[in-house]
Every structure is written in structure tokens, then in C-alpha cells.
N, C-alpha and C positions, 0 to 999 in steps of 0.2 A: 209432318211439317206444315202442311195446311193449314191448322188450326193457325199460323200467321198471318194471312190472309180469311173477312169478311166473309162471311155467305155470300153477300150479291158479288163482290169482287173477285170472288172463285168461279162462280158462274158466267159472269161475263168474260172473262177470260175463254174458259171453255166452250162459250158462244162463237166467243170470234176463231179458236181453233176448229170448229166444227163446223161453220160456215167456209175456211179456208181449205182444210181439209178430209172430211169427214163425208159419207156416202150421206143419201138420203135419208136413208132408214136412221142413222146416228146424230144425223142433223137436228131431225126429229125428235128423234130421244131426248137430245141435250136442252132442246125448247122446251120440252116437256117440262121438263128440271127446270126452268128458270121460272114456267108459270106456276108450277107447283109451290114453288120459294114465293111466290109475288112478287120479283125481283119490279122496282119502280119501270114502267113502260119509255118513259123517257129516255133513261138509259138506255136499255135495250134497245130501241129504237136508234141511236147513238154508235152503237158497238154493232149493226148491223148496218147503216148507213157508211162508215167507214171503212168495212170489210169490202167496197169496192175496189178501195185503193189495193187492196192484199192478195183478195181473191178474185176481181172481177166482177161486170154486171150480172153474170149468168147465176153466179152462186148467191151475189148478194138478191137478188131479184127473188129466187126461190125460198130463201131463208125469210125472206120479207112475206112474202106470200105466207109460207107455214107460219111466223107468229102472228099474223091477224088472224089467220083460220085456228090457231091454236089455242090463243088467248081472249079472241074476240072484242080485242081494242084498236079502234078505228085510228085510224093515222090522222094524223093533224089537221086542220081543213089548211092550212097554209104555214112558210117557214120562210118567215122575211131574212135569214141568214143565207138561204139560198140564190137571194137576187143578185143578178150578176152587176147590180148597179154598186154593191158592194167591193169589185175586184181589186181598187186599190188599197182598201184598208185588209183584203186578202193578203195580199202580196208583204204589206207591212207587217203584218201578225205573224206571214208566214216565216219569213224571216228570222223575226225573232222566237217563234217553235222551235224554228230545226237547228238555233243556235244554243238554244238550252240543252236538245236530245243527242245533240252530236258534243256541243262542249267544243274542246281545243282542237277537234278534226270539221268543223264546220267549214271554213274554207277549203282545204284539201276537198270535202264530199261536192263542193261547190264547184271548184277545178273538173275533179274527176268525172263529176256527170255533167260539165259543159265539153267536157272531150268527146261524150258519146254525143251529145246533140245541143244545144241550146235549148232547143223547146222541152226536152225533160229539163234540163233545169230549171224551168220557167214554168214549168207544169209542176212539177214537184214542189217548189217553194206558193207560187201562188194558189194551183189546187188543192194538193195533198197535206204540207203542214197550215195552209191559211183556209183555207173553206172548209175545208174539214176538221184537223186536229187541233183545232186553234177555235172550235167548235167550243161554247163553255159549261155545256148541260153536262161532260163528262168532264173529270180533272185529268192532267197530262198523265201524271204518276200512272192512272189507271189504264187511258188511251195507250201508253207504253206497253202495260203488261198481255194488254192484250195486244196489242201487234206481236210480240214474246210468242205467246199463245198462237196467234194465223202465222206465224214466219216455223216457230215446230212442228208442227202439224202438217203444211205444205211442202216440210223440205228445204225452205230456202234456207242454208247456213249462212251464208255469206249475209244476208238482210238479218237473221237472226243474231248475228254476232254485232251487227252496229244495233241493233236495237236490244240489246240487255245490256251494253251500257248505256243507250238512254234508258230504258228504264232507272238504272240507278242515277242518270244524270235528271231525271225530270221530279228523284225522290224517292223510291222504293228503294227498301232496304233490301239488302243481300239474300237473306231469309226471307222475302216474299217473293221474291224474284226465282227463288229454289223452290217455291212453294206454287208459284205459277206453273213452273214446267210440272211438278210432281201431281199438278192438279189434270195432268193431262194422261194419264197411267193408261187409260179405256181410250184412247184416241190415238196415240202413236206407240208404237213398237217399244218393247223394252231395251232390244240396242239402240233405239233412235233416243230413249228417253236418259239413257244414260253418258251418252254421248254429248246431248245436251249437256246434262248435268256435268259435264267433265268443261266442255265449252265455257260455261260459266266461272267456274274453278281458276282456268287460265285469265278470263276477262278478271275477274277481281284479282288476282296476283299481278296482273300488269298494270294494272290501276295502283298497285301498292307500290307497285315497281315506281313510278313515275312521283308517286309523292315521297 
């Protein structure tokens, strides 16, 4: 089922599950495979800048390290998208992100994580969907599947369950969205992977349910 999903789209995917989950030695591996491919560095760069929000500084730090050392393409000498003089058109973009990726639970997500804190809320719309995934060197569709990718690979079900339907809310059809997890076979367990895969089954059946 792969063959639904790109080359470099299968890769990145599996970048971001491997930087959120994945030991060193596999991390590696999987960078291997992307320079091998020539997957564009942009991207890459993209889908490991990201993986902060999923996985943390510590992972995303070391994955960054291994692809310069790995591919031997020097990081950008500057990134005017990262100036914080940028924050309010963050917050705006962000916004409108996490209202395409969440859809008709936007509010509720909005509700529910000002219950836990305000500043995750404020943090998660302004940093995570506006400074980041609102980010435009990658398209959403993709920035989805791979969060798919770092939320199964780390475990998180509950994150992985609001994010395969955005995946299908930012685009990805059904069949790539099955083709993201199945591209994960060498990365997480086969009951993890089919569990997924069953996860999924119920998200799109509820999704059918409601239309």
C-alpha cells in the first residue's frame, strides 16, 4: 500500500517517526535512506525542525546533528521565519492551521487545552501550529502525516488519533494515511502497527458516521 505515497513523502514520514521514536542506531539508518534517496534538504530540514514539537529538543538536536554529518549540507546561514518579530502573524496563521487540522473540534481542542493551562494554549496555537506548521517550505497534507508518523512511533495514541484526522482534514486521502503507518513496519511493533491500523478504521467510520 505504499506505493500511494511518494518516495520523498514516505521518507519524511519515516524521518519524523524515527527522530520521535527510534534509538540512535535506527535514527541513523533512516537518514541514511533519506540521503541515499536525495530526499530535497529543505524538506528535511523542515520535518526535523518540527520534530521539536513531537519529540523534544534532545531528539530533534541529535537528528539535526546526524543529517549535517550525514549528508554534508550546511544549514542555512539565516531563517527570517524564525524572527520573533514575526509573533503576531504566528498566532494568526496559527489559528487558522489548527482550524483546518482539527476541523469541527477546533474549539472544543481550544476549550480543552485552556483547561489544562492558558499558556499551552497560547503556546500551541502561536508556536506549534503558527511558527512552525504554518511553516510553508512543507505543505500541511505532509506536515500531518508526518506527525501520524512521530505520534506512532512514540506512542502517543491519544495525539495520534486527533492527528489522522487532520491528516485527512489538511488532505491526505485514506489510503495514504494507511500507507504512512504501513511505511512504519521496521519502526514500531507489529501489534502497535496494527492497532494503529485498526485506529484508523474507526477514525474514518466516524467520519462517515457524521456525514
Amino acid at each position: 500500500m505504499n506505493s500511494v505515497l511518494d518516495s520523498d513523502s514516505r521518507l519524511l514520514v519515516r524521518l519524523a517517526a524515527a527522530i520521535a521514536g527510534a534509538d540512535e542506531m535506527n535514527t541513523r539508518r533512516v537518514i541514511d535512506e533519506v540521503v541515499t534517496a536525495n530526499v530535497s534538504a529543505e524538506l528535511v530540514d523542515e520535518v526535523i525542525l518540527q520534530s521539536y514539537l513531537f519529540a523534544g529538543f534532545p531528539r530533534t538536536l541529535n537528528a539535526a546533528r546526524m543529517w549535517r554529518a550525514g549528508s554534508g549540507i550546511a544549514a542555512p546561514e539565516r531563517d527570517d521565519g524564525a524572527s520573533v518579530r514575526n509573533a503576531a502573524k504566528w498566532e494568526s496563521l496559527g489559528e487558522k492551521t489548527c482550524e483546518i487540522v482539527y476541523g469541527d473540534s477546533y474549539e472544543m481542542l481550544r476549550n480543552n487545552v485552556r483547561q489544562l493551562h492558558p499558556a499551552l494554549d497560547a503556546w500551541m496555537i502561536a508556536d506549534g501550529y503558527g511558527k512552525v506548521l504554518s511553516r510553508q517550505a512543507l505543505d500541511l497534507e505532509r506536515r500531518e502525516l508526518c506527525i501520524v508518523g512521530a505520534c506512532a512511533a512514540s506512542g502517543q495514541q491519544r495525539q495520534l488519533h486527533s492527528h489522522l484526522h487532520g491528516a485527512l482534514n489538511s488532505g491526505a486521502s485514506s489510503e495514504k494515511v494507511y500507507a504512512a503507518l504501513d511505511s512504519l513496519a521496521d519502526l514500531v511493533s507489529e501489534a502497535d502497527l496494527v492497532r494503529y491500523r485498526t485506529l484508523l478504521t474507526r477514525v474514518l467510520s466516524s467520519r462517515e458516521n457524521v456525514h
